[in-house]
Each structure stands twice: as C-alpha cells, then as structure tokens.
C-alpha positions as CSV (number, residue, x, y, z in Angstrom):
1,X,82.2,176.7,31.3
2,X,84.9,175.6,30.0
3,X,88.2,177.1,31.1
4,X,90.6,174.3,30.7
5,X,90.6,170.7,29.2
6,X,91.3,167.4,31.2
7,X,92.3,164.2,30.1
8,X,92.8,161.2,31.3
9,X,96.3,158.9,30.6
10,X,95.6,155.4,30.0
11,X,97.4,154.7,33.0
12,X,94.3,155.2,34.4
13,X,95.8,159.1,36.3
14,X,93.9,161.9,35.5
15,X,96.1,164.7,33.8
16,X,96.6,167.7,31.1
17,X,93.4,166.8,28.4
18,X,91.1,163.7,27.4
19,X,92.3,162.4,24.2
20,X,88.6,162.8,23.1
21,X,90.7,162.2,19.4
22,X,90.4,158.9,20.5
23,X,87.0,158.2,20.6
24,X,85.1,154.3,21.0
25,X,85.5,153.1,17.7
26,X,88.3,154.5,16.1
27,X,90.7,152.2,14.0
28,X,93.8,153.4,16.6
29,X,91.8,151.5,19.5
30,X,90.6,148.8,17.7
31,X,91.4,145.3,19.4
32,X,88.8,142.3,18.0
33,X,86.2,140.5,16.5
34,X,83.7,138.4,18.0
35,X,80.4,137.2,16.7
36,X,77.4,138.9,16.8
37,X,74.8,138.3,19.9
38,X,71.1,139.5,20.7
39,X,71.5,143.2,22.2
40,X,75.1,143.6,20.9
41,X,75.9,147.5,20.0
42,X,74.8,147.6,16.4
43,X,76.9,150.7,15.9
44,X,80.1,148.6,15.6
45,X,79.1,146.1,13.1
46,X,81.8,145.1,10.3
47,X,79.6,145.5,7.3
48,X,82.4,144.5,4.9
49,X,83.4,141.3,6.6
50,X,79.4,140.8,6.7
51,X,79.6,140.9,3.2
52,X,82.8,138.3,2.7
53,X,81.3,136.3,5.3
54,X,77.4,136.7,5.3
55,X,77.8,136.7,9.0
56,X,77.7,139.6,11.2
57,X,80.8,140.1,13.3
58,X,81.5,143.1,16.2
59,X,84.5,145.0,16.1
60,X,85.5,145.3,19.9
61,X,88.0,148.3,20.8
62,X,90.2,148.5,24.0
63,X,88.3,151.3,26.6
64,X,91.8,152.2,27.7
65,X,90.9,156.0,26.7
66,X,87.3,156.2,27.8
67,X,86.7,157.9,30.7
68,X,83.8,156.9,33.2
69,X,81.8,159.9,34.2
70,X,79.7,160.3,37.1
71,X,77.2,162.8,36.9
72,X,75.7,163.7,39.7
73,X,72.4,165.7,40.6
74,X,70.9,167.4,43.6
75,X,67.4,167.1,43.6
76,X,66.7,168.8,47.2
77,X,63.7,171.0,47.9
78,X,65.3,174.0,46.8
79,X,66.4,172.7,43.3
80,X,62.5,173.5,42.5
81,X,63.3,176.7,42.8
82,X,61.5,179.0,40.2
83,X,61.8,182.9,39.8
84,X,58.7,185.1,37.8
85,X,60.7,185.2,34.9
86,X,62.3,181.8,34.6
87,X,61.2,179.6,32.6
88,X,61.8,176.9,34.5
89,X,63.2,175.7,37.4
90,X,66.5,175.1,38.5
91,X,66.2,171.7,38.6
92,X,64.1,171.3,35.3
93,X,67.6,173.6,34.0
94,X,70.1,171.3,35.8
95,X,68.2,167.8,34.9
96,X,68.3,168.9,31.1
97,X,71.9,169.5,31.2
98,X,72.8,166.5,32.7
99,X,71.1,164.5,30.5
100,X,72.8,166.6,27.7
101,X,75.8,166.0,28.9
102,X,75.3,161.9,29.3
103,X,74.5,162.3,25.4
104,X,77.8,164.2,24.9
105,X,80.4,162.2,26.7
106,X,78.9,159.1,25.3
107,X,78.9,160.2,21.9
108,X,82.6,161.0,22.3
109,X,83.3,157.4,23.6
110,X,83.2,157.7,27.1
111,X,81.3,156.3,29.8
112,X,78.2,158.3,31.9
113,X,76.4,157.6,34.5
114,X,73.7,159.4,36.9
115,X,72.9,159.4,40.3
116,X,70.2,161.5,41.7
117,X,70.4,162.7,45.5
118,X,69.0,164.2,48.1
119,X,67.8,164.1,51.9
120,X,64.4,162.2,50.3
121,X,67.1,159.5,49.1
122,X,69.8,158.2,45.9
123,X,68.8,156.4,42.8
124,X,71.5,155.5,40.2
125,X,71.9,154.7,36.5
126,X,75.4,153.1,36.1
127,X,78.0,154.4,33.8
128,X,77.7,153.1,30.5
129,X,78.9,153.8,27.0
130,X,75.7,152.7,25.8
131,X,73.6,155.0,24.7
132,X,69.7,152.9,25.4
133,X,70.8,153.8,29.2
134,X,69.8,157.5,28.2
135,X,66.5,156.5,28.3
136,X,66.6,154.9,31.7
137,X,68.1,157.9,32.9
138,X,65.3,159.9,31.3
139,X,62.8,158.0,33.1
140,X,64.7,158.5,36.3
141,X,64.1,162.1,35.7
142,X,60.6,162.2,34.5
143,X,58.2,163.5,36.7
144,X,60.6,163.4,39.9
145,X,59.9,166.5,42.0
146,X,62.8,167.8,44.1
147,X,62.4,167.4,47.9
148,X,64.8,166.4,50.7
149,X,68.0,168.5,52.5
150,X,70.5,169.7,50.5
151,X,74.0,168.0,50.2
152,X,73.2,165.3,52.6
153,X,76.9,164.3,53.7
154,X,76.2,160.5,54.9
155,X,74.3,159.6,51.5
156,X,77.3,161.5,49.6
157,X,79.8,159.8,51.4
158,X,79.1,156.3,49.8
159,X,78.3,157.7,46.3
160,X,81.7,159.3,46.6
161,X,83.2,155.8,48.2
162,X,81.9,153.7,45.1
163,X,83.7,156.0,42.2
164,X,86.1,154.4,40.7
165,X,90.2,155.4,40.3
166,X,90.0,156.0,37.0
167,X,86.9,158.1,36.6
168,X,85.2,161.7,36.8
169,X,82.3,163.0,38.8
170,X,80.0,166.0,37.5
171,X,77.5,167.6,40.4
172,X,74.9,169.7,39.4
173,X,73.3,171.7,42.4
174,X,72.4,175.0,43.8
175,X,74.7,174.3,46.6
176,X,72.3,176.8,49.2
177,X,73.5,174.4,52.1
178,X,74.5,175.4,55.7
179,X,78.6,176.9,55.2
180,X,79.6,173.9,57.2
181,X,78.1,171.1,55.4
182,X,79.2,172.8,52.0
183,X,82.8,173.1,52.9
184,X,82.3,168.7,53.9
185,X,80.8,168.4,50.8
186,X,83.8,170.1,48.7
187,X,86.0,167.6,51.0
188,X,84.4,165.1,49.8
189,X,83.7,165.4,46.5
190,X,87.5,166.3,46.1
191,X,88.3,162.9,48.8
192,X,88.1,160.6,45.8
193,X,91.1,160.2,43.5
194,X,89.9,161.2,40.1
195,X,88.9,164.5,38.5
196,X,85.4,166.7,39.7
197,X,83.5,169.5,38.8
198,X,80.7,171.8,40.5
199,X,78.3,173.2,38.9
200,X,76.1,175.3,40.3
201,X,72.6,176.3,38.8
202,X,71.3,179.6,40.0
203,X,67.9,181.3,39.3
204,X,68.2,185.5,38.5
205,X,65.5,186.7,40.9
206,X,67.8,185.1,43.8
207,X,70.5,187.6,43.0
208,X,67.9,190.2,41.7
209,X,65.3,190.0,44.2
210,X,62.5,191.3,41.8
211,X,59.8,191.5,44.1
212,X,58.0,195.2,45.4
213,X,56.0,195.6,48.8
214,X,56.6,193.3,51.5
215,X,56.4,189.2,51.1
216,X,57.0,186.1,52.9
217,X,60.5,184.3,51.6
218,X,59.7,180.4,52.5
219,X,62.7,178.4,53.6
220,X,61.7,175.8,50.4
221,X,63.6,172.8,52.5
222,X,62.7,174.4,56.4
223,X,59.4,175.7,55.6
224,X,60.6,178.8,57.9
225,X,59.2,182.2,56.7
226,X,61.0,185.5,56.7
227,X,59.0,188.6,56.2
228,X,61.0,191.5,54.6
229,X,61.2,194.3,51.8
230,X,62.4,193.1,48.6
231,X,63.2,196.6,47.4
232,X,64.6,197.7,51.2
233,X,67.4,195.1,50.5
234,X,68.2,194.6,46.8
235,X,71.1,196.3,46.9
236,X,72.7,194.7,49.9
237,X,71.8,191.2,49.1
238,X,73.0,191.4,45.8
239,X,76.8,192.1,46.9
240,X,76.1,189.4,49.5
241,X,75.0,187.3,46.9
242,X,77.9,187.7,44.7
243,X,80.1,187.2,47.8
244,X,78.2,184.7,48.4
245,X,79.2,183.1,44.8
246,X,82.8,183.7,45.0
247,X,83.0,181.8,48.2
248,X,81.4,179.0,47.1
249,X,83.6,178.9,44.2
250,X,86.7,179.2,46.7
251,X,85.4,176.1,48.2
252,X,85.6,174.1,45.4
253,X,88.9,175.4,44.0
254,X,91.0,175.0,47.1
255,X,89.7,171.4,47.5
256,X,91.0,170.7,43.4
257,X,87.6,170.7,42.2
258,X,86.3,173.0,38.8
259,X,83.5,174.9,39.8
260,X,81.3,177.2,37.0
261,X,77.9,179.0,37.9
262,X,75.3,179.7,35.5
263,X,71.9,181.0,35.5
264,X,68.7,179.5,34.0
265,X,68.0,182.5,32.0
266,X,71.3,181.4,30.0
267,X,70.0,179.4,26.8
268,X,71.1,175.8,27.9
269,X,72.9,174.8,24.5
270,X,75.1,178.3,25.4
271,X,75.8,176.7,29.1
272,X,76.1,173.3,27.5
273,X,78.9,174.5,24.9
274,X,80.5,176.0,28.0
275,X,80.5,173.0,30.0
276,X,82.1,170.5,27.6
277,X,84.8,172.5,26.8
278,X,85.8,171.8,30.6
279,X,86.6,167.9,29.8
C-alpha cells in the first residue's frame, strides 16, 4: 500500500517523509524530568536516576516530530458486506486494520485517534500516544454492526473541520456512494490542510460475481432489490467494476489524497505491511 513515504517537518507542514527515526523516547528528543504521578506512562521511567535517587522520575520528550493521525472508519450498511468465500466482512477487515494501524503509529511515537461514521451517527476516540486508548478503541468496535448511508457529507464536514494543522487523517471505507457525494467527499477529505489517505476495502465476489441462476441483489443501505443473472453479466460488470476502481482512485488523487484498494481475501498483515509503508 505503500507507494511513497511522508513526513512531517517540525514546522508543523506536511512534506517528503516522517522522521519515524525519531520516535517518542529517543535521547535526540529528549527535553525533561518531572516526578512521577498516578497514571504517568511507565514506559519512560529513568530507572538509573531511580536508583541514585530511590525516587521515580519521567523522562518527558518534545512531540515536535509526532505526528497526530486520524483514522477514520465507515461503518455504513454496506461495510457488512460479506461474499461466500470471505471470511469476513468488509468491515470486520477494515475495523482490524485500523486498529492495527493505531498499534503501529503509536508504537513508532505518533499520535492515533478513531472516529467511526456513518448515516446512523460519529463516535470518537481522541488521538493519543498512549497506548491504554487501544482498548477504548477496541470497545468502540466490539460488537458495533454497520448501518447508516454511506459518506454522509454534513457529519464528515465537522470531523474534517476539527483536524488539526499539523496532523493526518486515514479513511477506511468501501466508498459505494452516489458519484456525486463521493467526488464531495474527496473535496473534503482533501479541504483540510494536512496529509490523507483512502483506503478502500473491497470484497472479491463484488468484482467476481460468483453466483449461478437468477438472485435478488439487496441495495444493503436502500433495501431496493434487483433481480438479474449473475452469470449473464460477469463479464461486463467486471470491467465496469474495475472502471469503476480506477475512478474512484482518480477522485482521490486529483484532490491530493493517497488512495490504495485491497481485498479481504488479502491476509491482513500482507495489507497491513503495505499500508505503513505509505507514512
């Protein structure tokens, strides 16, 4: 996923790589001590002036070079997606990553944050470079079942209006929205000045169409049913389809936003290894 690096200057502009050589807690960043308090980051204890001491001081580094990321994630009605062969859906695929992600970018030193949208609503999980928020994002995501509109462009807009300068935002979505809506969306995603990324999660049988004899396709966010031929079409849809994807990707691009695709089928540490190559 990863076709070029990104950093961000401690000038707080977004440009060429992230120093991710200078991670949260290395002796180049390294600003003070201060004492020890209840819920403190034991991670950054000063064990050797502990032992000249026998008090427990913090070592405290300046966050010029930590990056806050904002990872975003649909979590409309099509996100629950699932194809005969999957083995799961694309939001159980796109949830996993994110929170894969959060564990990556904090490890490295940076800041990540969540937000989950849809038509049904937003709930949020602040950036944060410590990692016991993982678990409150984890419980966000535990047992939550995707309904809603996709890419709902009024809720967006003030997610989008309360990213900082100096940060990143990550969506993870399908992005199966009306063409209008999802050029608005690219707008906006793009409208805030940092760095973004798309990525879009994508189930096989949607390109594939693996189904024989006739069936009833269900609008998963409409409810409208289409009755047609699986087989009569595969062919057809499938160059749509890729179409389809390459638009979608145009979308992004031309607004200055990364976009990368990947299907569920992919192992998700392959698509993971991908992805953080990207930052």
């Amino acid at each position: 996923m990863k076709a070029r690096s990104s950093h961000f200057k401690s000038g707080g502009t977004l440009e060429g790589r992230h120093a991710s050589a200078f991670k949260k807690g290395s002796s180049q960043e390294f600003s003070q001590y201060r004492q020890y308090t209840a819920g403190s980051d034991t991670r950054f204890l000063d064990w050797k002036v502990y032992a000249r001491r026998d008090r427990f001081f913090i070592k405290e580094f300046s966050l010029q070079n930590a990056v806050s990321f904002n990872i975003m994630l649909d979590s409309s009605a099509s996100m629950a997606f699932r194809g005969p062969a999957a083995d799961g859906s694309k939001w159980d695929y796109a949830a996993r990553l994110a929170l894969y992600l959060a564990c990556f970018l904090m490890a490295r030193g940076d800041y990540a944050g969540l937000t989950i949208f849809s038509g049904a609503g937003v709930s949020s999980v602040r950036p944060s470079g410590d990692p016991r928020v993982l678990t409150e994002m984890d419980a966000m995501l535990e047992g939550l079942k995707p309904s809603g509109d996709s890419l709902p462009l009024e809720s967006f807009k003030r997610i989008v209006s309360g990213l900082k300068r100096n940060s990143a935002a990550v969506v993870f979505s399908d992005f199966m929205a009306p063409p209008e809506r999802l050029a608005a969306f690219a707008r906006l995603l793009a409208s805030f000045r940092g760095k973004a990324w798309a990525f879009q999660a994508l189930d096989r049988a949607e390109l594939e169409l693996p189904w024989e004899g006739y069936a009833a396709f269900q609008d998963m966010e409409t409810g409208e049913e289409v009755p047609l031929s699986p087989s009569a079409l595969r062919v057809a849809h499938g160059r749509e389809f890729v179409l389809w994807l390459k638009h979608v990707e145009k979308l992004f691009s031309v607004s200055g936003v990364g976009a990368f695709a990947a299907f569920t089928d992919a192992p998700s540490f392959v698509t993971l290894g991908k992805l953080i190559r990207i930052f």
